[in-house]
C-alpha positions as CSV (number, residue, x, y, z in Angstrom):
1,X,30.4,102.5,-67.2
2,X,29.0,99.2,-67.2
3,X,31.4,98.1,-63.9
4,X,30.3,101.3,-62.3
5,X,26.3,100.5,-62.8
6,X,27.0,96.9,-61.3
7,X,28.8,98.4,-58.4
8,X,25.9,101.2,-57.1
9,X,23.4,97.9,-57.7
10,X,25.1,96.1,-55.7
11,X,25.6,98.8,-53.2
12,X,21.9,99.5,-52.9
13,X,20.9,96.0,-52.6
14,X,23.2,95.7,-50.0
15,X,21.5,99.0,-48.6
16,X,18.2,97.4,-48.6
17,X,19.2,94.5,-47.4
18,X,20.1,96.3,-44.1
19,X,16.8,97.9,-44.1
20,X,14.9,95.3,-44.6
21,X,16.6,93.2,-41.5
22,X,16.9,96.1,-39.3
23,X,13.2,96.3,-39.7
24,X,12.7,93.0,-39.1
25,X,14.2,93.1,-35.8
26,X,11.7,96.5,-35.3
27,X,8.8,94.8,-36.4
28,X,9.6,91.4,-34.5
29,X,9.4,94.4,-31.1
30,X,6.3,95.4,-32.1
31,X,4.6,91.8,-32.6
32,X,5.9,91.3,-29.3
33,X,4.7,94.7,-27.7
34,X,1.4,94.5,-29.3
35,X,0.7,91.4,-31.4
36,X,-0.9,88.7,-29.1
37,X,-1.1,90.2,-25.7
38,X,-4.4,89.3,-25.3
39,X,-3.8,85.2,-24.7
40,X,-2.2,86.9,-21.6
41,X,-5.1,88.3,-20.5
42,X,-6.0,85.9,-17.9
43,X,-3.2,87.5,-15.1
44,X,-4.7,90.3,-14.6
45,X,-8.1,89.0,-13.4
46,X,-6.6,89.7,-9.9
47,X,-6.3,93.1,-10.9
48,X,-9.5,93.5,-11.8
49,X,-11.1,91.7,-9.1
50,X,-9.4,94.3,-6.8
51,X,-10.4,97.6,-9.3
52,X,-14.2,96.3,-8.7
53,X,-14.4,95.2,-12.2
54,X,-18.0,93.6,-12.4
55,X,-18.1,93.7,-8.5
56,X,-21.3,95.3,-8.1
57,X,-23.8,92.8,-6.0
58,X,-26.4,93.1,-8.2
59,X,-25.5,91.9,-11.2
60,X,-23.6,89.0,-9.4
61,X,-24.1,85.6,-10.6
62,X,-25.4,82.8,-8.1
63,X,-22.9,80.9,-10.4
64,X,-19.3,81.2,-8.5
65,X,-15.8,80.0,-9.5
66,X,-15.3,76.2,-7.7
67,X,-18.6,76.8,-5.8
68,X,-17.0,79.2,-3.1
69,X,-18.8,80.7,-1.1
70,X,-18.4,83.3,2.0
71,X,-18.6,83.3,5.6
72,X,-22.3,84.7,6.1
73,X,-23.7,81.6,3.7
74,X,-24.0,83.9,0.4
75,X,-22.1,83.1,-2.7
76,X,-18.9,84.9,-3.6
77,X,-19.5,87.4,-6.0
78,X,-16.0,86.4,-7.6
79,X,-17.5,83.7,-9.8
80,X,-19.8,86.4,-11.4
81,X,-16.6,89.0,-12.0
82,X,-14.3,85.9,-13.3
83,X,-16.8,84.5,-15.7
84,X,-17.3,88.1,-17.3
85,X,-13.5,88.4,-17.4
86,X,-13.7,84.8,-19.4
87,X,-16.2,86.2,-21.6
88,X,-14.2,89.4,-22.6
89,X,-11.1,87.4,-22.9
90,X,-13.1,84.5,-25.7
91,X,-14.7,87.5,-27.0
92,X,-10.9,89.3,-27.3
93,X,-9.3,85.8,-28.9
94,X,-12.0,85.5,-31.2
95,X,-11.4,88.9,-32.7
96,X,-8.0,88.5,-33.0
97,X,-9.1,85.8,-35.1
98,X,-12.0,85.9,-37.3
99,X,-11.8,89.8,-38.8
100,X,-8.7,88.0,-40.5
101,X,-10.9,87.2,-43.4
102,X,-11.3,91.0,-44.4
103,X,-7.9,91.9,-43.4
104,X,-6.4,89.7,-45.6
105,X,-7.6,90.6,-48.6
106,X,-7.5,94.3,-47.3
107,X,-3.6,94.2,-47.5
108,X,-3.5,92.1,-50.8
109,X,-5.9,95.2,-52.0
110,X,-4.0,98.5,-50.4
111,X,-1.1,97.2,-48.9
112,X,0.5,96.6,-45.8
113,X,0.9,100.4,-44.8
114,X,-2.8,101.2,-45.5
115,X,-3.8,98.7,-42.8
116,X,-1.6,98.9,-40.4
117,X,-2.5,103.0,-40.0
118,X,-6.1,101.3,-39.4
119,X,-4.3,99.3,-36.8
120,X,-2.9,102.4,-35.1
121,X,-6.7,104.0,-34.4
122,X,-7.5,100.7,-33.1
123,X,-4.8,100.3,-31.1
124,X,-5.4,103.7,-29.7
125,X,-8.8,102.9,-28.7
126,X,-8.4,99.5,-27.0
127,X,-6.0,100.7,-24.4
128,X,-7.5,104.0,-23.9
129,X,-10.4,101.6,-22.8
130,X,-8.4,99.8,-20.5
131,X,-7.2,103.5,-19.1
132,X,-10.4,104.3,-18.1
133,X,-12.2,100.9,-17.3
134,X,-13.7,101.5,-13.6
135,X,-16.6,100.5,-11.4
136,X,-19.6,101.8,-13.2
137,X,-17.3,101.7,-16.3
138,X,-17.2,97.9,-16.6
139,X,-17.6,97.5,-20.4
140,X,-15.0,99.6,-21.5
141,X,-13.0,96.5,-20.5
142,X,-15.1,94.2,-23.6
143,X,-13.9,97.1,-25.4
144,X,-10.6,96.8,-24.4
145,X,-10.6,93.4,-25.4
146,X,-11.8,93.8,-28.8
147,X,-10.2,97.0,-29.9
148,X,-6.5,95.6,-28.8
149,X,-6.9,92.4,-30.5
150,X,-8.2,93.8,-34.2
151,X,-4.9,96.0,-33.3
152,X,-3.2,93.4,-32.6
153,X,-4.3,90.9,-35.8
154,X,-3.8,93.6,-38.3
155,X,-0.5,94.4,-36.8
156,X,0.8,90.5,-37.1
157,X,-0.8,90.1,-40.6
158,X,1.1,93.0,-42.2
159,X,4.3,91.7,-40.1
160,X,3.7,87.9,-41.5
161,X,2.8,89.6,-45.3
162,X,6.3,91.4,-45.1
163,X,8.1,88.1,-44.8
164,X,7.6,88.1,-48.3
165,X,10.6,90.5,-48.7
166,X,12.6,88.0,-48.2
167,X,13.6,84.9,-50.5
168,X,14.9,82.2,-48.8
169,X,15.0,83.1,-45.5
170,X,11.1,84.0,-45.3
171,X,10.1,80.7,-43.4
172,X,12.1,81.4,-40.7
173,X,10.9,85.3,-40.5
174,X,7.4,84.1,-40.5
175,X,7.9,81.6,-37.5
176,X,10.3,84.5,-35.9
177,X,6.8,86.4,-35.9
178,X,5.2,84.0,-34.8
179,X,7.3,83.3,-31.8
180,X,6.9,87.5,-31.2
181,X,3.5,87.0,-30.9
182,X,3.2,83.9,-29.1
183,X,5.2,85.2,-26.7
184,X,3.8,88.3,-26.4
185,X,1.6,86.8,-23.6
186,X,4.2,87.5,-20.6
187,X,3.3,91.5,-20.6
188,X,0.0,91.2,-18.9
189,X,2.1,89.2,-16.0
190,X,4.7,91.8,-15.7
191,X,1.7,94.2,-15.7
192,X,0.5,92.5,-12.7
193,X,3.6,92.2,-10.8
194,X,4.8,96.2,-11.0
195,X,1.0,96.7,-9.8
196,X,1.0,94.3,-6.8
197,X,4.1,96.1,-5.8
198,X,3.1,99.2,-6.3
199,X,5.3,100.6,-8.9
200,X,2.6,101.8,-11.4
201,X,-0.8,101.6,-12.1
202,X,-2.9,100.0,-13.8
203,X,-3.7,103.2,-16.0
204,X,-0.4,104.8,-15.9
205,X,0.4,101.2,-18.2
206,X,-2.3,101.1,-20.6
207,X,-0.8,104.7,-21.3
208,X,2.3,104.0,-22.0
209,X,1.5,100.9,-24.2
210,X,-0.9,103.9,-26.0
211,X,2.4,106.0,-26.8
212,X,3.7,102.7,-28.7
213,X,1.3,103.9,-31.8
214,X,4.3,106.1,-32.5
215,X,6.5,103.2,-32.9
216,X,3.5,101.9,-35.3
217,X,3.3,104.6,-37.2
218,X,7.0,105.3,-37.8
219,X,8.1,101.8,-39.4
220,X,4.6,102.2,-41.2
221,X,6.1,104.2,-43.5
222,X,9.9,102.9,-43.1
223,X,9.8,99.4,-43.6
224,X,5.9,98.8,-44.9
225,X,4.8,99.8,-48.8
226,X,1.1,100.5,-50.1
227,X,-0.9,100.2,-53.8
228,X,-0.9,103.9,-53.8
229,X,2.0,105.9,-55.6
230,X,3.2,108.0,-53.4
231,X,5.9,107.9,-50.1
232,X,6.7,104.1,-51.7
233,X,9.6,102.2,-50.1
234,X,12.3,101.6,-52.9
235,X,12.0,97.7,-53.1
236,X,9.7,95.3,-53.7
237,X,8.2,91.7,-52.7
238,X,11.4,89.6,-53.2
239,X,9.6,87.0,-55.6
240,X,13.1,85.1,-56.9
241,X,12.3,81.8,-55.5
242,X,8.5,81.9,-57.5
243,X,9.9,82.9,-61.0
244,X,12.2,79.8,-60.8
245,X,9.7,77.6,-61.5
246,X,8.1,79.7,-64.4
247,X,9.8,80.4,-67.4
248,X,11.4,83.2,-67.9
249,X,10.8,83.6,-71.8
250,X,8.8,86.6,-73.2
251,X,5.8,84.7,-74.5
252,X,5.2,83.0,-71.4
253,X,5.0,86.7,-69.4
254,X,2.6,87.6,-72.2
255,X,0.5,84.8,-71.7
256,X,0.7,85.3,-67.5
257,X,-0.2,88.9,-68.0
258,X,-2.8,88.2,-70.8
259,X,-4.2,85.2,-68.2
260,X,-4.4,87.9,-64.9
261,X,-6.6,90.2,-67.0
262,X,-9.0,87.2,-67.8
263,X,-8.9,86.5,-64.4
264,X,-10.1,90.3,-63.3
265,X,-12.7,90.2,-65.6
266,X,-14.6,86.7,-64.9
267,X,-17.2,87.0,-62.2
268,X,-16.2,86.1,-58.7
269,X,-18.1,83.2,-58.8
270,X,-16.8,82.1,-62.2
271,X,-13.4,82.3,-60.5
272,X,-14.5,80.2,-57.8
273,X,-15.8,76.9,-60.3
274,X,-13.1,77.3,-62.1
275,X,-10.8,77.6,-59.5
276,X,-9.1,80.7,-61.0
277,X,-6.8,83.6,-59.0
278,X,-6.0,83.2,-55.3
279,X,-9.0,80.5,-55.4
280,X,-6.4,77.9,-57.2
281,X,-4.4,77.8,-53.8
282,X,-7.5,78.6,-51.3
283,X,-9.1,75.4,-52.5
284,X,-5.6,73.8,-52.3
285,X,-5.7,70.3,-50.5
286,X,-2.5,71.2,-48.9
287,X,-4.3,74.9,-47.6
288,X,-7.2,73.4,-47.2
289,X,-5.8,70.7,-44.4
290,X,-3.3,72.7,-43.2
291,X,-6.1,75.2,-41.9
292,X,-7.8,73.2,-40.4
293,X,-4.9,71.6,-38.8
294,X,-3.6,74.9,-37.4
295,X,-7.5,76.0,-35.8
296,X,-8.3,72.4,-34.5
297,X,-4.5,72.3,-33.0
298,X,-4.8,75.5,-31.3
299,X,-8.2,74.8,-29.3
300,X,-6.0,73.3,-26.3
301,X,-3.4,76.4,-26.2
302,X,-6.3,78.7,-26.6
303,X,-8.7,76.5,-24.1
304,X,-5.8,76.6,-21.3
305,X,-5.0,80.4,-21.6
306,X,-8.7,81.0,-21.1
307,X,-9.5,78.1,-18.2
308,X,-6.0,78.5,-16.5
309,X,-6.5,80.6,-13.5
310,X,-9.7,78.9,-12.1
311,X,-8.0,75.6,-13.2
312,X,-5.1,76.5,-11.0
313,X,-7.1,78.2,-8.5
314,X,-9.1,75.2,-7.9
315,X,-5.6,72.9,-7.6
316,X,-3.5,74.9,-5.1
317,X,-7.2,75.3,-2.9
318,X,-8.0,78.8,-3.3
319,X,-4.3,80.0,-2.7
320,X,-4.2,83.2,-4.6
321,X,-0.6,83.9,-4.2
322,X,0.8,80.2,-5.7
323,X,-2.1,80.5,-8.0
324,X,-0.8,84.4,-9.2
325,X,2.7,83.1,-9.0
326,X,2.2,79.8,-11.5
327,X,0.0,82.4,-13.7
328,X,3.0,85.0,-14.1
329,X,4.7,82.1,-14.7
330,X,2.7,80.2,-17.3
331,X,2.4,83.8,-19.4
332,X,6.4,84.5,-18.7
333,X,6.9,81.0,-20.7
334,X,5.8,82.0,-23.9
335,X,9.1,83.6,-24.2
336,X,10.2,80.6,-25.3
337,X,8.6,80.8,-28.4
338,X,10.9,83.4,-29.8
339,X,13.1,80.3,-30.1
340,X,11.2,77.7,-30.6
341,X,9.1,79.6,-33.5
342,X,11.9,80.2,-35.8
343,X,13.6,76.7,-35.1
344,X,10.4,75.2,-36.6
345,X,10.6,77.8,-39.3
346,X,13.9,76.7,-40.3
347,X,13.0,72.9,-40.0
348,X,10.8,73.6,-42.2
349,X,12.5,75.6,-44.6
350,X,15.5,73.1,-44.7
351,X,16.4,72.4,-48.6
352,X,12.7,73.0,-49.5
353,X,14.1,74.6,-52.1
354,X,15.3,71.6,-53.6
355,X,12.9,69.6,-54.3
356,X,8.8,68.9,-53.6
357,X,10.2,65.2,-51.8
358,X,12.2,67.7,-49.3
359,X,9.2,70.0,-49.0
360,X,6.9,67.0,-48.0
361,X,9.2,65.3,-46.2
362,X,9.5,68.4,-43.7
363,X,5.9,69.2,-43.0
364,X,5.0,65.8,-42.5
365,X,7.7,65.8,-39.7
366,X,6.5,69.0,-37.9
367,X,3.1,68.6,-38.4
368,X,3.3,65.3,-36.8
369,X,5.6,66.4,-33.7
370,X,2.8,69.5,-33.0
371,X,-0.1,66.6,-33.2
372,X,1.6,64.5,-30.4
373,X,2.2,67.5,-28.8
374,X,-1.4,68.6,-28.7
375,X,-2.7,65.4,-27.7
376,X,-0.3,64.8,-24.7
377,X,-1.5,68.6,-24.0
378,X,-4.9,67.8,-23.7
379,X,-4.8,64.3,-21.7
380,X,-2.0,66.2,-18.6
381,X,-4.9,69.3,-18.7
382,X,-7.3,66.4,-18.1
383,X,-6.1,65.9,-14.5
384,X,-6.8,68.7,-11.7
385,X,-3.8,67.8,-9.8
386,X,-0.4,69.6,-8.2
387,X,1.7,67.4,-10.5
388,X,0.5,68.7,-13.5
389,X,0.8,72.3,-13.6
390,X,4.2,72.5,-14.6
391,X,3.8,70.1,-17.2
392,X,0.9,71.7,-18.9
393,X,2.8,75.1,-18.6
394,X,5.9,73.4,-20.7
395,X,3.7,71.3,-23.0
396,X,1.7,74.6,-23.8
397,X,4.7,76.6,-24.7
398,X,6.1,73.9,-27.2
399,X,2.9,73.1,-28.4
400,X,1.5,76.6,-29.2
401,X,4.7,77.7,-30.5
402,X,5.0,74.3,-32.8
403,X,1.5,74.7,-34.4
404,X,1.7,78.5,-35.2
405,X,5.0,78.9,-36.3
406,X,5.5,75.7,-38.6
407,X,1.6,76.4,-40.1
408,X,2.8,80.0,-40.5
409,X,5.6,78.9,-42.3
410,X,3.7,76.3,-44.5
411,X,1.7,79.3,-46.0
412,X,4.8,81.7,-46.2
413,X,6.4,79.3,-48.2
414,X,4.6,77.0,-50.3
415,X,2.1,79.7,-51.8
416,X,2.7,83.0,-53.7
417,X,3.5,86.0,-52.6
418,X,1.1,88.0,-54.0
419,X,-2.1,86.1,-52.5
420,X,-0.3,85.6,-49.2
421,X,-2.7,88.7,-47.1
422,X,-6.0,86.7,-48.5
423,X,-4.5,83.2,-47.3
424,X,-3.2,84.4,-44.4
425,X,-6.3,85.9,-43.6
426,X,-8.5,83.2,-44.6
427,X,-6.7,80.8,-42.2
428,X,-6.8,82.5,-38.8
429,X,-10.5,83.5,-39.6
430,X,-11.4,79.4,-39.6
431,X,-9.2,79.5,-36.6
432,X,-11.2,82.3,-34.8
433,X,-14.6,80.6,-35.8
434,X,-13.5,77.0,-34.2
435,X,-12.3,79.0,-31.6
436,X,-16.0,79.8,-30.4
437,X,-16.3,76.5,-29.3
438,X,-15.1,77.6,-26.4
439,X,-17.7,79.5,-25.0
440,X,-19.7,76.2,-25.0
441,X,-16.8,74.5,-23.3
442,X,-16.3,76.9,-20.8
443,X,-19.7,76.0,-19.2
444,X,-18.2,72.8,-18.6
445,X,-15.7,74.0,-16.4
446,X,-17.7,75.4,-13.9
447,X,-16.7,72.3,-11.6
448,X,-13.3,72.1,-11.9
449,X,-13.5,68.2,-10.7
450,X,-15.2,67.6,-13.9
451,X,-13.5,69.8,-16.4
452,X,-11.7,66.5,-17.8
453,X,-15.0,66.3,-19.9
454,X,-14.6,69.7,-22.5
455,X,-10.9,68.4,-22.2
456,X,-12.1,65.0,-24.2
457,X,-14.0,66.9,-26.3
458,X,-10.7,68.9,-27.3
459,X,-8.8,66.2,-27.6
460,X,-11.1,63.8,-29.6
461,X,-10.8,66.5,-32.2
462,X,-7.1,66.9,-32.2
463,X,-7.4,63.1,-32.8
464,X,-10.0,63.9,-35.9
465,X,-7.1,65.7,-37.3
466,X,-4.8,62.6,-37.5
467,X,-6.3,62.7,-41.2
468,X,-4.0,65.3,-41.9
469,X,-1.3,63.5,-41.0
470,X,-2.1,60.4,-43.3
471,X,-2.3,61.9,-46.3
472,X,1.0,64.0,-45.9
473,X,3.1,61.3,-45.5
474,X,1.0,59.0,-48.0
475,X,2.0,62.2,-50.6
476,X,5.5,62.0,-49.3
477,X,5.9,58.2,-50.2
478,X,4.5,59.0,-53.6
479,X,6.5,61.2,-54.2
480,X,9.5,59.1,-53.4
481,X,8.4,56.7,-55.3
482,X,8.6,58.8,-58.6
483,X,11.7,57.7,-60.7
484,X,13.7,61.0,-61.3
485,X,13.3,62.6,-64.9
């Protein structure tokens, strides 16, 4: 009997471990479909232009992209539609962003289910907006915008918080996601070149992305859990890796459990001071850095997907074709990051499970390869010249894909499993609210010529962050110089 119980355990682990991977590969489809289109946003300002988005005359700006202007002496009314483009995309990025805060704790709270059926309605919403955006109907596209990216955040949260099904393997299906997402950015190209040849519409797409919620809703339910007791997927968080370090003896789970219901009870600002609950890892130096790494590191990925199609506009002299072409191009790239991502994650990963020394000794590595990255990022974006659009388009797809998917992974792996929706969340809100430094920046891009200067700005902070750096490799030689027990 005993040989017999063994054997259907092992055959339903072995069940659920299909499960669980075949859902990964679903869910890695959705991030993709859904989870970060909006950094592509920026190809289909052509589209736009041409719908009459923001082209009525009166509400044009005298302020015009690269000071053009048209034949009879009045400015170009393209400036105006462009910069309100801009402003929906930093309006869309920063949404994708900073409702992270709520979301996080939302999922730690109900679940990753419960969300992600609150993702569905917003999802619906945001490209139902982009249906029907028309001259006369210009804000729907803010709405757009918005709508899509809370969709798309609270869809890439509950993906990152079901890493934690896995053990070992769970920083390289967190960077996996990330890469999804980062990549994610080549749909609004392919949008743009079925409409320029007149295979589809505009409408006729934001429709069919629409019909995805049914892809949402169905691994909802198949591969997602909630708090509440009912419909409940038949295995859990796989938590193996935490309980080794914490004794597995009956008096120590009495004093855990006895310690969690002191927790629930103190105030929430008692919890805080005394650092009790998910606020022991929040105020963590290692969070705390890393966060800020990740949101100061991103400003030049963001900064380029928002800037790029003036910035190229202005560097191929008005050509709208090249400038189309590099843009499908630059979004198309991100592809990469379904590689790149997960590399990173496993980097990172790499006998991490061995010791703290091996843990250290990886982060300080990656996190040191994405800063150089960044910073050669932010002096080639510097330069309004021919030669350096291809190399800002590569540097951007390592550098974006480096930062997410190895900070990603940092929090996937180093922290527990049952805080990870609140830290998750926590961090991509700081990066949302750093990332409204751009709508200052942006001003300074008005002249092309002279863009260089919100470029310095970026990159003296990427520098800043160089304190980061120091003090994870001055923990790494402390740690090495520990005599073994």
């Amino acid at each position: 009997m005993t040989i017999l119980v063994k054997i259907n355990t092992q055959e339903k682990q072995a069940h659920h471990s299909v499960r669980k991977w075949f859902g990964l590969i679903w869910l890695v489809i959705e991030v993709n479909l859904i989870g970060g289109t909006i950094f592509g946003f920026p190809a289909l300002f052509k589209i736009l232009t041409q719908y009459g988005i923001y082209g009525n005359q009166n509400n044009c700006s005298s302020s015009c992209v690269n000071g053009t202007q048209t034949e009879n002496g009045a400015l170009s009314c393209e400036g105006h539609q462009i910069r309100q483009y801009q402003n929906a995309l930093t309006l869309g990025i920063i949404l994708f962003e900073i409702p992270s805060l709520i979301i996080g704790p939302l999922i730690d709270r109900f679940g990753c289910r419960f969300v992600k059926l609150i993702a569905i309605i917003f999802h619906l919403i945001g490209w139902l907006a982009l249906a029907l955006v028309a001259p006369g109907r210009d804000a729907f596209l803010y709405a757009h915008t918005s709508f899509s990216s809370l969709a798309g955040i609270m869809l890439l949260l509950t993906a990152y918080t079901s890493s934690d099904y896995f053990s070992k393997s769970r920083a390289f299906v967190a960077a996996l996601f990330a890469g999804a997402c980062t990549s994610a950015t080549m749909w609004y190209s392919i949008f743009q070149v079925l409409i320029d040849a007149g295979k589809i519409t505009l409408q006729q797409l934001s429709y069919i992305w629409m019909s995805f919620g049914i892809l949402m809703l169905i691994s909802s339910f198949i591969f997602l859990d909630w708090r509440f007791p009912i419909l409940n997927l038949p295995y859990q968080f796989d938590t193996k890796l935490e309980k080794k370090k914490i004794p597995s003896s009956n008096t120590t789970n009495e004093n855990s459990s006895s310690n969690n219901n002191e927790i629930d009870k103190m105030k929430w600002y008692t919890r805080i001071l005394k650092r009790k609950g998910v606020w022991h890892h929040l105020t963590s130096p290692l969070y705390v850095l890393v966060v800020l790494f990740l949101s100061i590191l991103l400003l030049p990925g963001i900064f380029l997907a928002v800037t790029w199609y003036p910035w190229v506009y202005y560097i191929t002299k008005q050509d709208t074709i090249l400038t189309n072409k590099y843009t499908f191009a630059f979004n198309l790239s991100t592809i990469s990051a379904i590689l790149i991502c997960p590399v990173n994650g496993f980097l990172l990963g790499f006998k991490a499970d061995k010791s703290k020394k091996q843990k250290l000794f990886n982060i300080s590595v990656m996190q040191t390869v994405s800063w150089l990255i960044n910073i050669v990022a932010c002096i080639v974006c510097m330069f309004a010249q021919t030669s350096m659009i291809i190399p800002a388009l590569v540097i951007n797809c390592f550098a974006r894909a480096t930062i997410v998917g190895g900070s990603q992974a940092v929090v996937a792996t180093f922290f527990p499993s049952e805080y990870i929706g609140t830290l998750t969340g926590v961090m991509w809100t700081l990066v949302g609210v750093i990332a409204t430094i751009q709508y200052g920046l942006v001003e300074l891009t008005d002249d092309i010529s002279r863009s260089w200067r919100a470029w310095l700005i970026i990159l003296a902070l990427v520098i800043l962050m160089s304190c980061h750096l120091i003090q994870l490799w001055w923990k790494y030689i402390r740690e090495l110089r520990k005599k073994p027990t």
